[in-house]
VOBA-1610 file (N, C-alpha, C; in pm, whole numbers, padded with zeros to 5 digits, always signed):
BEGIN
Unk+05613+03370+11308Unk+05726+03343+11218Unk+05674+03305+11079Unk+05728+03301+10988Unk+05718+03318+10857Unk+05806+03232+10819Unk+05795+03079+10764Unk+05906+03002+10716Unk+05930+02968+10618Unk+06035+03005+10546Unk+06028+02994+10367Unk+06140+02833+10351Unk+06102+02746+10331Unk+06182+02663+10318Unk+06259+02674+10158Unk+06356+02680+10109Unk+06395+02708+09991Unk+06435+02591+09909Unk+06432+02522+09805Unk+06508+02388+09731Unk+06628+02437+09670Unk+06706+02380+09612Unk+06855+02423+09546Unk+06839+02541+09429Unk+06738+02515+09321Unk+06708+02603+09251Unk+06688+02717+09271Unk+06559+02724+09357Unk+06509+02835+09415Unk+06626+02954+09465Unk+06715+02865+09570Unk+06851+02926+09627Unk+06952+03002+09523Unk+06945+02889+09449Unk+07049+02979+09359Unk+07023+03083+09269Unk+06877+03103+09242Unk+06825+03209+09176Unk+06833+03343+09239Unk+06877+03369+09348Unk+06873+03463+09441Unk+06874+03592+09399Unk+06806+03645+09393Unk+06869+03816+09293Unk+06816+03943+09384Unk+06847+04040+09359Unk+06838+04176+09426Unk+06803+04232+09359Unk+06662+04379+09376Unk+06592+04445+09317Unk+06583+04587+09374Unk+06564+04725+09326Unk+06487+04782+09414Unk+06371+04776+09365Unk+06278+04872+09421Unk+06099+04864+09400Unk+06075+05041+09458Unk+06037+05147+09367Unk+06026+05227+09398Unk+05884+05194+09417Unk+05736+05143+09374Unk+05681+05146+09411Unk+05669+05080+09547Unk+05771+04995+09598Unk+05735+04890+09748Unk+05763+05008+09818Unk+05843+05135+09826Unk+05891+05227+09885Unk+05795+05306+09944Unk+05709+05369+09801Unk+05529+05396+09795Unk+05481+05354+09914Unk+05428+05226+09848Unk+05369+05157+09962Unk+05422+05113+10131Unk+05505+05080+10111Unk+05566+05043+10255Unk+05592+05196+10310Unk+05588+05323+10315Unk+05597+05433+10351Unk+05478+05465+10387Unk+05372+05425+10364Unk+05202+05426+10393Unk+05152+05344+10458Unk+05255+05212+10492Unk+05233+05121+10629Unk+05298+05229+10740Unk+05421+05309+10714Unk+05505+05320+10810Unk+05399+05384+10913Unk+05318+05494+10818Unk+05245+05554+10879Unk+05137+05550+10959Unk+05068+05470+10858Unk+04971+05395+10917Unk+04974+05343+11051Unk+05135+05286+11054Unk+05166+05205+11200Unk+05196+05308+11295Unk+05211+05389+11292Unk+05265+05547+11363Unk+05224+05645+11359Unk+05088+05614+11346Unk+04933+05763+11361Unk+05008+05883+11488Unk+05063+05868+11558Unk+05137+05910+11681Unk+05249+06038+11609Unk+05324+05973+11535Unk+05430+06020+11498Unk+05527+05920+11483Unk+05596+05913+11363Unk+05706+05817+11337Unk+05841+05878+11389Unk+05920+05761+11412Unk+06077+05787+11477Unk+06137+05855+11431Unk+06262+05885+11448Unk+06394+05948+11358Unk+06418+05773+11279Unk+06481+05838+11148Unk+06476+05914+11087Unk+06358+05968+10970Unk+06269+05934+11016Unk+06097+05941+10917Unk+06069+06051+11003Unk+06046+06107+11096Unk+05972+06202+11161Unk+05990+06307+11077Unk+06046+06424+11081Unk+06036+06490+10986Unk+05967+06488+10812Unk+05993+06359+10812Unk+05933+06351+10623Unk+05744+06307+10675Unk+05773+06273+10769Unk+05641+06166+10797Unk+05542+06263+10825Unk+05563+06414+10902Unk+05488+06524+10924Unk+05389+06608+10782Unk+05522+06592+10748Unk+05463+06652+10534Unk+05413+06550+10480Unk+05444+06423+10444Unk+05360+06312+10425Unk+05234+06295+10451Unk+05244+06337+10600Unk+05059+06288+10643Unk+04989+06479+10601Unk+05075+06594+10583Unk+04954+06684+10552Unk+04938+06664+10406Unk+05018+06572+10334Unk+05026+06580+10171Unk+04873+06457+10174Unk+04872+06378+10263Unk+04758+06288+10241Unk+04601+06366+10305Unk+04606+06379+10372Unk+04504+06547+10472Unk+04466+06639+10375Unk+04535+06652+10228Unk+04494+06820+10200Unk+04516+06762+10056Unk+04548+06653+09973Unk+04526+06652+09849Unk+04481+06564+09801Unk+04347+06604+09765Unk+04206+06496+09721Unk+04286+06329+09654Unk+04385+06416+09524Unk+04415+06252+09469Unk+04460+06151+09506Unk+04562+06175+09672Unk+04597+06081+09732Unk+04479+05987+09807Unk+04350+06013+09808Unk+04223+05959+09886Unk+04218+05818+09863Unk+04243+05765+09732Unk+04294+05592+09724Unk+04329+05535+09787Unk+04452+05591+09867Unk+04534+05533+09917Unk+04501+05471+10059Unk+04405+05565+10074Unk+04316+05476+10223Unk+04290+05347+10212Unk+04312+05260+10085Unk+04321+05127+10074Unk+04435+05113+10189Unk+04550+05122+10192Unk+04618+05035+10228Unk+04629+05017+10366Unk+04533+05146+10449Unk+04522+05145+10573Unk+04400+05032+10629Unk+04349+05008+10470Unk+04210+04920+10543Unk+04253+04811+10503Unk+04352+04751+10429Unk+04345+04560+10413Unk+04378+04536+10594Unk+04290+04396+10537Unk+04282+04356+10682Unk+04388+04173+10691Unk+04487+04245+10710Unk+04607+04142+10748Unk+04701+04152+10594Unk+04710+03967+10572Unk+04788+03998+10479Unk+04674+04020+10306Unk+04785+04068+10239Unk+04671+04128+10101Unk+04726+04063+09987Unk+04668+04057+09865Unk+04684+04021+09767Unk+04831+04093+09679Unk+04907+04045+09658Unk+05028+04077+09575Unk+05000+04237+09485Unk+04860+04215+09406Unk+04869+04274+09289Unk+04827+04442+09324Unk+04794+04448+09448Unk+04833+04615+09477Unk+04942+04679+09509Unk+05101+04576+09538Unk+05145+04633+09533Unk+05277+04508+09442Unk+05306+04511+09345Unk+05310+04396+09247Unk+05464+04400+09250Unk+05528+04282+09246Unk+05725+04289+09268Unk+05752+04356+09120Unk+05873+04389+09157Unk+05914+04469+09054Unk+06006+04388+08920Unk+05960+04364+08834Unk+06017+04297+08726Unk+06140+04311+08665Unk+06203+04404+08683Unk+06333+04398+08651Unk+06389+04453+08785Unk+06554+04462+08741Unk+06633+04472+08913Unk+06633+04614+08934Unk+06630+04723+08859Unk+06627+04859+08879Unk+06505+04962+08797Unk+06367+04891+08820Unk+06264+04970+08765Unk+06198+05119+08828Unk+06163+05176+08706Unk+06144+05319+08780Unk+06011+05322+08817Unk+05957+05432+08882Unk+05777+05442+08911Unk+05687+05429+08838Unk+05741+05497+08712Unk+05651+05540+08615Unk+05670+05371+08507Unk+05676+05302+08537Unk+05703+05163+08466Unk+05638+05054+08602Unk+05671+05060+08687Unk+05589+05010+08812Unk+05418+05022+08838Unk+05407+05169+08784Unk+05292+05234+08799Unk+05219+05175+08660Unk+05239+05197+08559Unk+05236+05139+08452Unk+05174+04962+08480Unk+05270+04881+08458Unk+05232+04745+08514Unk+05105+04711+08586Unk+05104+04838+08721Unk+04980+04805+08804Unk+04879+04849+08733Unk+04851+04953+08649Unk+04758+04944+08533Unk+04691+04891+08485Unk+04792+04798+08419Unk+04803+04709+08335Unk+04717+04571+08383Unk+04714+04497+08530Unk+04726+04400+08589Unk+04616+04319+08537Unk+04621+04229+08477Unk+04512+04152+08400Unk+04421+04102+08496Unk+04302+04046+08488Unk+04165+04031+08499Unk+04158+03919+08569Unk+04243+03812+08532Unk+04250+03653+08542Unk+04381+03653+08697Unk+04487+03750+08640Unk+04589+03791+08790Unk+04487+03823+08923Unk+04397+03927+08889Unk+04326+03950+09000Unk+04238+03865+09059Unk+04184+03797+08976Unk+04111+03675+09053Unk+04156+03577+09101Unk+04279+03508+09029Unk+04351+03423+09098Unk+04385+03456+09285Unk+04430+03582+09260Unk+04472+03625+09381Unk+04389+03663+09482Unk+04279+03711+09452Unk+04133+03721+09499Unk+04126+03588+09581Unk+04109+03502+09500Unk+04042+03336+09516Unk+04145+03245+09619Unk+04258+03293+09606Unk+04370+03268+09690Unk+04365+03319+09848Unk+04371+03430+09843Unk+04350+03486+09966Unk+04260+03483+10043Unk+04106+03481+09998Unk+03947+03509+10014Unk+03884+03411+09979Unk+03920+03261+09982Unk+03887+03143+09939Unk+03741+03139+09973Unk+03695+03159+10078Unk+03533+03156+10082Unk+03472+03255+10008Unk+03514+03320+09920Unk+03429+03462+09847Unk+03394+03578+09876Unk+03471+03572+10063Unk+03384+03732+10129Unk+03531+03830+10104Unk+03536+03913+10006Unk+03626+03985+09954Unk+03614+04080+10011Unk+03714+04126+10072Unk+03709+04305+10147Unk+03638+04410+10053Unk+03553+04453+10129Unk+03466+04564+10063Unk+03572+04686+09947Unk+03713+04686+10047Unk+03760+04791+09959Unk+03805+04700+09889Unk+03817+04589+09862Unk+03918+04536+09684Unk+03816+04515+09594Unk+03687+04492+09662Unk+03579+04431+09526Unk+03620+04570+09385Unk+03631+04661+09413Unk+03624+04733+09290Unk+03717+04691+09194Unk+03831+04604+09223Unk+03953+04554+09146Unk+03858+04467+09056Unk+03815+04357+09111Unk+03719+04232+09077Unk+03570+04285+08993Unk+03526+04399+09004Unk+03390+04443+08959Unk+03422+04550+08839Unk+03515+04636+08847Unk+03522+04724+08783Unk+03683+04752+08737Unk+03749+04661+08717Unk+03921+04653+08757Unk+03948+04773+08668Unk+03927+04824+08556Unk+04018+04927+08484Unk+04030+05035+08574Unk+03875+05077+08580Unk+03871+05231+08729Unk+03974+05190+08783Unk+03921+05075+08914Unk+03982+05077+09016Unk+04151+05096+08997Unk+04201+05028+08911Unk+04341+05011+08901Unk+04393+05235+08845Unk+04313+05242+08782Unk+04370+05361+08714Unk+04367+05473+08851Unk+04254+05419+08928Unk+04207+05505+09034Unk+04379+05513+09188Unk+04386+05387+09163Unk+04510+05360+09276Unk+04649+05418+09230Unk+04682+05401+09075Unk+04768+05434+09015Unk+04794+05570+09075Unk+04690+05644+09023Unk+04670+05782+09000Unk+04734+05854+09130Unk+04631+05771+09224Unk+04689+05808+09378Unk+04827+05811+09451Unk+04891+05661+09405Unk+05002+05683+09398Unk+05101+05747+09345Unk+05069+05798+09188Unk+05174+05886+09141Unk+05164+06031+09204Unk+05034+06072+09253Unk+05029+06215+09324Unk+05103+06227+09454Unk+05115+06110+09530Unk+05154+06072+09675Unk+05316+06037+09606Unk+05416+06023+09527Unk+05492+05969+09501Unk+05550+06084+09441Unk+05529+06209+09375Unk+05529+06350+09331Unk+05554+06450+09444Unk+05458+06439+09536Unk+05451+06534+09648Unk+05529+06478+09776Unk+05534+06331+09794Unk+05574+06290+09936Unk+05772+06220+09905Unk+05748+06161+09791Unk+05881+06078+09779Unk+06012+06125+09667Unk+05915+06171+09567Unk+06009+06206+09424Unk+06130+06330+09562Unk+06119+06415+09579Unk+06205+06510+09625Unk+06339+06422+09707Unk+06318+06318+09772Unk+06396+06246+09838Unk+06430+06122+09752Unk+06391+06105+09642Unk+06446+05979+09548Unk+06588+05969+09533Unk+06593+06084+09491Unk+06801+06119+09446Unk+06843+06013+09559Unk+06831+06096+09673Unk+06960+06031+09756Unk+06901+05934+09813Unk+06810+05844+09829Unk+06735+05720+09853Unk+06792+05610+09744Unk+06785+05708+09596Unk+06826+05629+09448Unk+06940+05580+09535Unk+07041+05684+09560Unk+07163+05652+09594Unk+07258+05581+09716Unk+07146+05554+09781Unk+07143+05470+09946Unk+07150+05348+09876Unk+07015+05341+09821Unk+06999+05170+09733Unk+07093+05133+09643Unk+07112+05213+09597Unk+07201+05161+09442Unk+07358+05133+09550Unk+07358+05169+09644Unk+07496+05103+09743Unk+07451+04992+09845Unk+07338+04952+09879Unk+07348+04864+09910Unk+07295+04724+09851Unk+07235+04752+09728Unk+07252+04642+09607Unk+07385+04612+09569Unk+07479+04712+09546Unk+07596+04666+09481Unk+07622+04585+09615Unk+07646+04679+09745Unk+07713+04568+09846Unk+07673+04425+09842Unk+07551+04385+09853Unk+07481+04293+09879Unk+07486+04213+09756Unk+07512+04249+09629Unk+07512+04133+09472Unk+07664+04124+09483Unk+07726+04237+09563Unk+07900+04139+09590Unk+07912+04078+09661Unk+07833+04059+09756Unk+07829+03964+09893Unk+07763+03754+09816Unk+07728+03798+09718Unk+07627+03725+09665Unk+07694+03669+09570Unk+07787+03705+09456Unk+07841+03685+09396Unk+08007+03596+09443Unk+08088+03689+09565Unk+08155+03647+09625Unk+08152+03533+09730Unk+08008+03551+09844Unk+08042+03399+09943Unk+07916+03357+09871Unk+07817+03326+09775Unk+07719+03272+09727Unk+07587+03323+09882Unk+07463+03248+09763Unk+07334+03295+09889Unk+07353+03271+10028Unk+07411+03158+10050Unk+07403+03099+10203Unk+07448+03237+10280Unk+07571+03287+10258Unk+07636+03388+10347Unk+07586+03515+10364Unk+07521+03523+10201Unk+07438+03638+10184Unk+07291+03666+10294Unk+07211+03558+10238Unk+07111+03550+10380Unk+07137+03508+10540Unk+07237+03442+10548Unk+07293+03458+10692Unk+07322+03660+10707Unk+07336+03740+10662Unk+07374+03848+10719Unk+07285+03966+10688Unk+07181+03944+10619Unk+07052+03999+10547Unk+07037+04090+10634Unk+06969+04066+10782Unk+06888+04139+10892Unk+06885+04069+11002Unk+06897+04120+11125Unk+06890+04060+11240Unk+06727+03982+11249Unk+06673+04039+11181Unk+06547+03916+11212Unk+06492+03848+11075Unk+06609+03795+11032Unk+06596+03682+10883Unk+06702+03583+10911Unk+06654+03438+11008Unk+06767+03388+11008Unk+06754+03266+10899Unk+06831+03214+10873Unk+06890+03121+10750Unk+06927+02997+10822Unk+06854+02884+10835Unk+06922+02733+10880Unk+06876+02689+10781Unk+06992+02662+10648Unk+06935+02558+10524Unk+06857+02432+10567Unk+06738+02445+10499Unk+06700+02520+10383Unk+06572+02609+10378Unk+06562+02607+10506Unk+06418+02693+10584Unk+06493+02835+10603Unk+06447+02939+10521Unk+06479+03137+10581Unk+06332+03171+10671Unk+06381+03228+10796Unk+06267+03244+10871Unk+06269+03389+10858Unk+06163+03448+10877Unk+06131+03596+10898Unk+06060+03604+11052Unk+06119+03625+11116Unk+06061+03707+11246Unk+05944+03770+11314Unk+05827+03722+11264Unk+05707+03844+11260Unk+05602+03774+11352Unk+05506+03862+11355Unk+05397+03786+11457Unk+05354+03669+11363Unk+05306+03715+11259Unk+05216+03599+11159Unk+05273+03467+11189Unk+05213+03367+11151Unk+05221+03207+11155Unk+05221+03164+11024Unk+05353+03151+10939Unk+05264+03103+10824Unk+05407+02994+10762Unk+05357+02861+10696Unk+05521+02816+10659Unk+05474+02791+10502Unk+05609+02798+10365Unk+05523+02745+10325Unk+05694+02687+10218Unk+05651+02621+10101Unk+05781+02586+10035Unk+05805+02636+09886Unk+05885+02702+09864Unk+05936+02747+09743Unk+06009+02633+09674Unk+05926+02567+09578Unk+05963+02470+09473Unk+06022+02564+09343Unk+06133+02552+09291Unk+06179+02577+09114Unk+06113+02724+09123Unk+06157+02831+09169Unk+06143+02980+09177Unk+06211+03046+09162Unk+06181+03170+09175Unk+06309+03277+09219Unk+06336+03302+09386Unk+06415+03337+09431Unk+06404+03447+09561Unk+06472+03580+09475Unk+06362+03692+09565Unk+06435+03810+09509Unk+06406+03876+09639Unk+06537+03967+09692Unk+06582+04036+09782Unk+06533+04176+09804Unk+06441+04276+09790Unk+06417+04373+09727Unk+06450+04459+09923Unk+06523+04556+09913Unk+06549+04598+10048Unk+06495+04777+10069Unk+06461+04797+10128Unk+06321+04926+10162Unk+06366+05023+10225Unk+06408+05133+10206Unk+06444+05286+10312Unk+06298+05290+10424Unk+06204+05267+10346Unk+06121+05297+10434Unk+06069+05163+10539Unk+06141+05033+10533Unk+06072+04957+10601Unk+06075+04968+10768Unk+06183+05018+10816Unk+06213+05063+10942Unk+06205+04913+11033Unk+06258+04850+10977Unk+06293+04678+11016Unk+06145+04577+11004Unk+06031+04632+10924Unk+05923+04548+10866Unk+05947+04462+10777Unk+05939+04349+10820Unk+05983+04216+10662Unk+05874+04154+10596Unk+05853+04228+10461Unk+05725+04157+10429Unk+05760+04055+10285Unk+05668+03974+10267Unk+05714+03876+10196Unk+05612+03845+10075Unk+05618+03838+09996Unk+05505+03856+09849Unk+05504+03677+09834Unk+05413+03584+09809Unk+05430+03494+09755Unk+05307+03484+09625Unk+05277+03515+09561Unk+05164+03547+09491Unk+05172+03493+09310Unk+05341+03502+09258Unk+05369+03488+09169Unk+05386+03360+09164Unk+05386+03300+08987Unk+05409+03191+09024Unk+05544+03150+09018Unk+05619+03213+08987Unk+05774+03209+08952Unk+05840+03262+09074Unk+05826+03337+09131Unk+05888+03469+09257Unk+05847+03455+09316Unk+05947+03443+09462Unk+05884+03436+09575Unk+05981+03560+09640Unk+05948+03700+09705Unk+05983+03823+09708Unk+05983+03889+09874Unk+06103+03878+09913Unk+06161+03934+10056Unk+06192+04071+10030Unk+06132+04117+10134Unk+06210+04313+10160Unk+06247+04266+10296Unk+06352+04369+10326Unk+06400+04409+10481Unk+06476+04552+10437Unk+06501+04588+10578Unk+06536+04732+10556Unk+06681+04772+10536Unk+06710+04894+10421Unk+06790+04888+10338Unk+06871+05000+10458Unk+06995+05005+10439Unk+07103+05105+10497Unk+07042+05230+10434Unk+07065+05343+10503Unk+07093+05468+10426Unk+06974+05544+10428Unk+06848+05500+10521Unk+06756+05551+10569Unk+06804+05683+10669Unk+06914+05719+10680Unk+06933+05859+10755Unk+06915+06005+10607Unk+06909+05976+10551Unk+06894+06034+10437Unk+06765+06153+10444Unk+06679+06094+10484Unk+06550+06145+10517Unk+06565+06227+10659Unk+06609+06228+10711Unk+06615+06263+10890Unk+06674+06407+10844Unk+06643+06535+10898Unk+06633+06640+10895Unk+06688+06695+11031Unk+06770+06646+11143Unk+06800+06625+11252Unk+06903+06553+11278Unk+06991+06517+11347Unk+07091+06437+11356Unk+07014+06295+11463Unk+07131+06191+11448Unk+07047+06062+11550Unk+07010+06132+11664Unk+06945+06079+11768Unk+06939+06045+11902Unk+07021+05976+11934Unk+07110+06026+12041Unk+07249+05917+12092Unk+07231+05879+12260Unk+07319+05777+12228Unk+07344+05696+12372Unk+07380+05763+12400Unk+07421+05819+12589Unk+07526+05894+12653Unk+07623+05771+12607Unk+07744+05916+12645Unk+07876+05821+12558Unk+07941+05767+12696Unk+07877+05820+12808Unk+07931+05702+12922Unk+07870+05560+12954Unk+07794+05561+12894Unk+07688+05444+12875Unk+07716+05362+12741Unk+07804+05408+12629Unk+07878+05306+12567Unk+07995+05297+12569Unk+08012+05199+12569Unk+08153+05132+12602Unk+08312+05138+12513Unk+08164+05117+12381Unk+08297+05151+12272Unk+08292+05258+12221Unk+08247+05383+12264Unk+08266+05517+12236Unk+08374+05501+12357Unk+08365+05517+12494Unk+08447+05505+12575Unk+08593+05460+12530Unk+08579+05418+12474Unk+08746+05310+12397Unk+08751+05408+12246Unk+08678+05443+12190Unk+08757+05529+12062Unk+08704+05652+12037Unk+08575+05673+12091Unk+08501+05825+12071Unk+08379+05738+11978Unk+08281+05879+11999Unk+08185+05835+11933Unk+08159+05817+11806Unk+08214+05935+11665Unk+08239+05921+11592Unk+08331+05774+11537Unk+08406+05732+11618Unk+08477+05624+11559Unk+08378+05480+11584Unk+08341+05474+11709Unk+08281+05405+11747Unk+08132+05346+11638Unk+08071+05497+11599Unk+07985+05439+11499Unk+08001+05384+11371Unk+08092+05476+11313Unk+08178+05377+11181Unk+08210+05263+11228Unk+08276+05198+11322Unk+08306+05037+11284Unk+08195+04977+11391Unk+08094+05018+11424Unk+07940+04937+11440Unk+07887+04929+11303Unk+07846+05016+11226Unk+07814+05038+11088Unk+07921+04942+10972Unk+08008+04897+11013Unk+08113+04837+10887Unk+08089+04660+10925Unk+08041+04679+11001Unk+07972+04467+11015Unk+07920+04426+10829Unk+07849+04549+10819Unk+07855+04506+10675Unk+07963+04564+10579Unk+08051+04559+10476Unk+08102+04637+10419Unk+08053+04777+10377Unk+08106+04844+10308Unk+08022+04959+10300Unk+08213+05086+10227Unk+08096+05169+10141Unk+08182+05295+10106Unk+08160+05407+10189Unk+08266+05506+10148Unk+08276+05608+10296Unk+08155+05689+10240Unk+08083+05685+10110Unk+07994+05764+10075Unk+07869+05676+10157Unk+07823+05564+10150Unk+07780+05476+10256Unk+07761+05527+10341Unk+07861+05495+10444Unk+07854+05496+10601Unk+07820+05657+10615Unk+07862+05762+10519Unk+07804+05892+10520Unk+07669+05921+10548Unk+07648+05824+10430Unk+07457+05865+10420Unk+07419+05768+10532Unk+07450+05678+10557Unk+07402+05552+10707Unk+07363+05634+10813Unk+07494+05696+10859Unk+07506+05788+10962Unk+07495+05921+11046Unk+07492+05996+10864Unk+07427+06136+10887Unk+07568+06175+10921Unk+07693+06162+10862Unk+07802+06238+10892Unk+07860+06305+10752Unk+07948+06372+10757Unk+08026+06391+10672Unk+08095+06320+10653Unk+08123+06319+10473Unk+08190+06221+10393Unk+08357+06248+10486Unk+08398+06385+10467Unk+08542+06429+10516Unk+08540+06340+10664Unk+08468+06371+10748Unk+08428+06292+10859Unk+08429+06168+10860Unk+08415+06083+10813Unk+08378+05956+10811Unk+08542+05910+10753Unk+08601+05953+10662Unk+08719+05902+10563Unk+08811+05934+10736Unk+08806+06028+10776Unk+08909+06089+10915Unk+08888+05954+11001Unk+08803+05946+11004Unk+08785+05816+11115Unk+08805+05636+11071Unk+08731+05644+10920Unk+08854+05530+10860Unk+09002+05503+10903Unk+09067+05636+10857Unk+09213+05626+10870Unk+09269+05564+11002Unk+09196+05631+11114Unk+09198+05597+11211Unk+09195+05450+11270Unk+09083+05443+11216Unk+09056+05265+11274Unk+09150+05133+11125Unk+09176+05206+11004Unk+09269+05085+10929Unk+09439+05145+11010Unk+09454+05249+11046Unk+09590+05249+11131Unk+09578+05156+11248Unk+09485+05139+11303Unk+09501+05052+11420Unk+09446+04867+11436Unk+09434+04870+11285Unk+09438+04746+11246Unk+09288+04659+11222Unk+09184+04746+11283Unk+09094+04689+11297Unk+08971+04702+11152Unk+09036+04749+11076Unk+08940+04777+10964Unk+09040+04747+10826Unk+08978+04693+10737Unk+09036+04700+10584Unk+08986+04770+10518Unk+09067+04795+10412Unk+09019+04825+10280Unk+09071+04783+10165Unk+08926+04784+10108Unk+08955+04669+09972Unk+08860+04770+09838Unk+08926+04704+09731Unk+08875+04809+09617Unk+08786+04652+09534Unk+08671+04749+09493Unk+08545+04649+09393Unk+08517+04700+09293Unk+08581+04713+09166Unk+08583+04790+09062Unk+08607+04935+09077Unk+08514+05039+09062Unk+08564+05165+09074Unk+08516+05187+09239Unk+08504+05133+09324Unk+08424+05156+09478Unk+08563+05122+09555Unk+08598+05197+09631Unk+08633+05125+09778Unk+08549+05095+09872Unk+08566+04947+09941Unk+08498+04947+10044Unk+08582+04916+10155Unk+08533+04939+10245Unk+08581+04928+10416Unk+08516+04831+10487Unk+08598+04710+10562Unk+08479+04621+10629Unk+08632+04593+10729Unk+08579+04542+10825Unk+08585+04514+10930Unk+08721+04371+10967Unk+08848+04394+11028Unk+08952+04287+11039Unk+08883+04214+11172Unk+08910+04064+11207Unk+08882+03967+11342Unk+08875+04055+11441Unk+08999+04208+11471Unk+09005+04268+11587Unk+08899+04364+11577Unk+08836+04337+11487Unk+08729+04509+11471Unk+08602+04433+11490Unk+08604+04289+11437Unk+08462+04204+11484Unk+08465+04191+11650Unk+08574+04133+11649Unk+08610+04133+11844Unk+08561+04258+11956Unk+08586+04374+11888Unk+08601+04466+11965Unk+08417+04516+11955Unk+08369+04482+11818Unk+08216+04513+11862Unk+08146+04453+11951Unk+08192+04281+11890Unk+08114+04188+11967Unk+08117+04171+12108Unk+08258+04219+12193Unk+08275+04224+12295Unk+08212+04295+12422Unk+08196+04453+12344Unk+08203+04587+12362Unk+08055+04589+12365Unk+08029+04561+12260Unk+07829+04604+12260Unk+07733+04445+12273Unk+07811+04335+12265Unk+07749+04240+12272Unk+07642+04211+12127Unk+07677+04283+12027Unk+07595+04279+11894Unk+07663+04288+11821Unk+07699+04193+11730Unk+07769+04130+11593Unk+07726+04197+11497Unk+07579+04199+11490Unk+07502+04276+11416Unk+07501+04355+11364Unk+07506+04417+11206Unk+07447+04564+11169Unk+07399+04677+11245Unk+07411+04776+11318Unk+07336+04836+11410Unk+07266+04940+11286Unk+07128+04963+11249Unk+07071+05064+11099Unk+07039+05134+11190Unk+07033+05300+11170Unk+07014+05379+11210Unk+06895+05401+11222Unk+06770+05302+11106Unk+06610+05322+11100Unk+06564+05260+11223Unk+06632+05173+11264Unk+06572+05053+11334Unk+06500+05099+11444
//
C-alpha cells in the first residue's frame, strides 16, 4: 500500500491533468508487464507497438524503462506542468531538465551512491543522455501513439471534464472517494493499493490527478517535486484502441443482462460514473445511435437521469439504477473496460 496522508491545503489544491508523455511511458510498462501479450483492449495496438520497438533503431532508449529497478526517479518521466500539455512541450521540458533536478533526485532515490548503471548517463553526461531519451520517445510516440491520439485526446478531454465537475460540484473528498476501485480515501490518508510499502505526508502542495488510457488499472504516484505530489489511475475510454469488440460474460451468467439485455445492462454498469453518450460510446465500443437507444430506455424506466453541463449532456445513474447494480452484480463500482 502506498499512503498519502494529505493536510487541508494540499486537499484543496486538487487539480486534473492529462500527460501525453505519462501515456508514452506508462504504455512501455504495459508492455513490459505483458512480454506474453497484453489484454483487450491493448492487444491489438500492443502487437505493432512491440514490432515498432523490434525494427526501429531510435526507439533503442527506451530499454531504459524496462531496466529501472523498482521505483525511479521523477525526471524520466516528469508531471506535466500545465493541465492540457502536448508532447512536443513535454518532450521539450525533459530536455531541458536541469543538472541540480537530476541530482537531487539521484541522491534521493540512490542515497548510498550505487546509481543504476542505466541512469548514470543522466548524472555524467545529462545533455546526450536527455536528448538521447527524448529522441526515442518522440520516434516511439510518432509510430506507436500519435495515430491513436485523436480519439484518446478525446476519451481524456471527457473524463477530465467529468471528473473537474465532480470536483468543482461535491469538492475533493467525493471526488477521490470515486477515483478507482483501488484508491480509497479515509481523510486524510488516500491509499493506493499496490504491492509497494511506502507512507509518506504531503505538507502545503498540490495533488494532481493525471488519469492514463494506457494504465490498465496501474496507480503510480510521482513524489519528486517539491510543490506536486502526482496520482495517475486509469482513465475511461481505453476501448478506443481495441480493434475487436469486448470479451463478454455469457449473458446467462449475468444477472443484469438477464433483467434488461446486454446492451442495456452495460450502459448503466458504465453510468456509476456520469458520463456523455459520446462517452459511454467510446467506454464501450458501441455505437453512439446505440448507446442514446438504450439511454432512452433506462431514463423511461426511471433508473437513469439526465442532466445538462454547459454544452454536454450527461447521464448518471437515479437510487433505482444504483440499487439495481449494486444488487445485481454486487459492484457499486465503475466496471472500465481496460481493467
Amino acid at each position: 500500500m502506498i499512503r498519502i496522508e494529505l493536510d487541508e491545503p494540499t486537499l484543496a489544491r486538487t487539480r486534473i491533468a492529462i500527460s501525453p508523455l505519462g501515456e508514452a511511458v506508462c504504455s512501455l510498462y504495459l508492455l513490459h508487464r505483458n512480454p506474453g501479450g497484453a489484454p483487450w483492449p491493448y492487444d491489438a495496438w500492443a502487437r505493432t507497438a512491440r514490432r515498432i520497438l523490434e525494427t526501429d533503431p531510435a526507439t533503442e532508449p527506451l530499454s531504459l524503462y524496462a531496466q529501472l529497478p523498482g521505483a525511479s526517479p521523477d525526471f524520466i518521466d516528469p508531471i506535466p506542468e500545465t493541465a492540457l500539455p502536448t508532447i512536443g512541450e513535454q518532450l521539450e521540458r525533459l530536455r531541458e531538465t536541469p543538472a541540480d533536478v537530476i541530482g537531487e533526485q539521484l541522491d534521493k532515490h540512490y542515497p548510498d551512491g550505487d546509481v543504476p548503471e542505466v541512469l548514470r548517463p543522466f548524472r555524467d553526461d545529462r545533455r546526450a543522455a536527455l536528448d538521447r531519451l527524448a529522441g526515442g520517445l518522440a520516434a516511439y510516440w510518432d509510430a506507436a501513439i500519435a495515430p491513436h491520439w485523436p480519439a484518446m485526446r478525446a476519451a481524456l478531454d471527457e473524463e477530465v471534464l467529468l471528473r473537474a465537475r465532480a470536483l468543482a460540484a461535491d469538492g475533493p473528498d467525493a471526488l477521490l472517494a470515486r477515483l478507482h476501485d483501488r484508491i480509497r480515501w479515509e481523510r486524510p490518508v488516500l491509499t493506493l493499493v499496490k504491492p509497494l510499502e511506502h507512507s509518506f505526508d504531503a505538507v502545503d502542495q498540490r495533488l494532481l490527478l493525471v488519469p492514463l488510457i494506457f494504465s490498465r488499472g496501474a496507480l503510480m504516484c510521482s513524489t519528486d517535486h517539491p510543490e506536486v505530489v502526482m496520482v495517475t489511475y486509469q482513465s475511461r475510454g481505453a476501448a478506443v484502441l481495441a480493434e475487436t469488440p469486448a470479451p463478454s460474460v455469457p449473458e446467462d451468467q449475468d444477472r443484469l443482462a438477464v433483467l434488461l439485455g446486454r446492451g442495456r445492462a452495460s450502459v448503466l454498469r458504465a453510468l456509476t460514473v456520469p458520463a456523455t453518450t459520446t462517452a459511454l460510446a467510446v467506454a464501450l465500443g458501441l455505437a453512439p445511435s446505440t448507446v442514446s437507444e438504450h439511454l432512452t430506455g433506462l431514463q423511461a424506466a426511471g433508473v437513469v437521469h439526465r442532466r445538462r453541463a454547459g454544452r454536454r449532456v450527461l447521464y448518471g445513474l437515479e437510487p433505482a439504477g444504483t440499487a439495481l447494480v449494486t444488487l445485481l452484480t454486487g459492484d457499486p463500482t465503475p466496471i472500465e473496460t481496460a481493467s
